[in-house]
N, C-alpha and C positions, 0 to 999 in steps of 0.2 A: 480545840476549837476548829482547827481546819479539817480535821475530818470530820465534823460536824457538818462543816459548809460541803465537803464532799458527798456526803450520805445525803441532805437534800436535794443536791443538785442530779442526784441520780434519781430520786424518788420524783422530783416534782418534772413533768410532759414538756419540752420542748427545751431543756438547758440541754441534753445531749441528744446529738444528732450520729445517729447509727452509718456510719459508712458503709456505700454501696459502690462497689467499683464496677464497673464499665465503660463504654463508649461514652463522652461525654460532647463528642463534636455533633454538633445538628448536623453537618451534612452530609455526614458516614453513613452509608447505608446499613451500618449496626449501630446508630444510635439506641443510646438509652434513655429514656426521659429520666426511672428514676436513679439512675447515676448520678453519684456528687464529687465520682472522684475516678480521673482517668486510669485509666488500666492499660495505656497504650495498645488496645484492641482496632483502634477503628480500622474500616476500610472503605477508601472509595474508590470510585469506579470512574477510568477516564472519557472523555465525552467522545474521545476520537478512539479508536483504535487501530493498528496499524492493519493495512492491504498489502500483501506480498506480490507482486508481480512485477513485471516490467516496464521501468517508467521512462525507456529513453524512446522518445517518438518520433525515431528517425528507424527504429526495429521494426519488424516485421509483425512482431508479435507485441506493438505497443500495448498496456493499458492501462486507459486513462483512470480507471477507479484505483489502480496503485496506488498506496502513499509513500511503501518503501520497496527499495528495488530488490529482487531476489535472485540476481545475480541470471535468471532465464531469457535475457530478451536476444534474439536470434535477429538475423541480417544473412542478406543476400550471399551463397558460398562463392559466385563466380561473379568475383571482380574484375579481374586481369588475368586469368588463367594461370595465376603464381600460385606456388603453395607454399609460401614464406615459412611457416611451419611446421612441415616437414611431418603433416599426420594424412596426408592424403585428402585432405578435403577442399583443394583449391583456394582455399582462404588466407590473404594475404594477412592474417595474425591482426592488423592495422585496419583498427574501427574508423581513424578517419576516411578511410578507404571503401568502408560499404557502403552500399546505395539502396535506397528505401523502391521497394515495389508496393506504393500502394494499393493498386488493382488487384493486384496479384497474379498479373498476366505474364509473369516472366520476364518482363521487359520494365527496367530499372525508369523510374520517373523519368531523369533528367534525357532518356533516350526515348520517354515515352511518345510515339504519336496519337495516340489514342488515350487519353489522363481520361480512368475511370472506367474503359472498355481495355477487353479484350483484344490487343494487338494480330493476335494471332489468325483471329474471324478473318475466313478469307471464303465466302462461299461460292463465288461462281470462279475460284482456282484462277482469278485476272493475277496474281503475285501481289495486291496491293491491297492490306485491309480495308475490311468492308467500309469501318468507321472512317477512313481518309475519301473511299470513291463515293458512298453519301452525301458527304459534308460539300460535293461541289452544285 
């Protein structure tokens, strides 16, 4: 008797249902609609992805589309004329120690007189940048 009930139930359309493995998460980007049975294939894809640069924005080389840092962000080599380090590049080894140029004029913010010019612009050779004899 029960393989009777077996042999119909294979003959008559909808008592078995054929397994299809794949993706079965909708918001895999290898969904499968007709999947009915995971196959731990999915994959998704993150919204963010990471930016490799420099993200401390006191560098020289800050940047802001960073998301994670890559270990490149550069800073001023002439702090105090130390070479704490002992590799010849004037750098006292000590980030709290260096000073952000953001002009890029050479001349460290906090000694800036000119924030945003060029310190250096001296054109009619008076010794005193252009930007400070303008400004009077």
């Amino acid at each position: 008797m029960l393989a009777m009930l077996f042999i119909l139930a294979s003959i008559i359309p909808g008592c078995t249902e054929e397994i299809i493995e794949g993706c079965t998460d909708d918001s895999a980007i290898n969904f499968n609609e007709n999947a009915n049975e995971d196959d731990g294939s999915c994959e998704n894809l993150s919204f963010f992805e990471a930016v490799s640069g420099c993200t401390d924005s006191a560098a020289l080389n800050y940047d802001s589309t960073a998301t994670e840092d890559d270990g490149s962000c550069e800073y001023s080599s002439e702090i105090d004329g130390d070479d704490d380090t002992g590799d010849g590049s004037g750098d006292s080894g000590d980030e709290e120690e260096q000073q952000t140029d953001s002009d890029g004029d050479g001349v460290p913010d906090d000694e800036d007189q000119c924030p945003g010019e060029d310190d250096n612009t001296d054109d009619d050779a008076s010794g005193e940048p252009d930007c400070i004899e303008n400004s009077s």
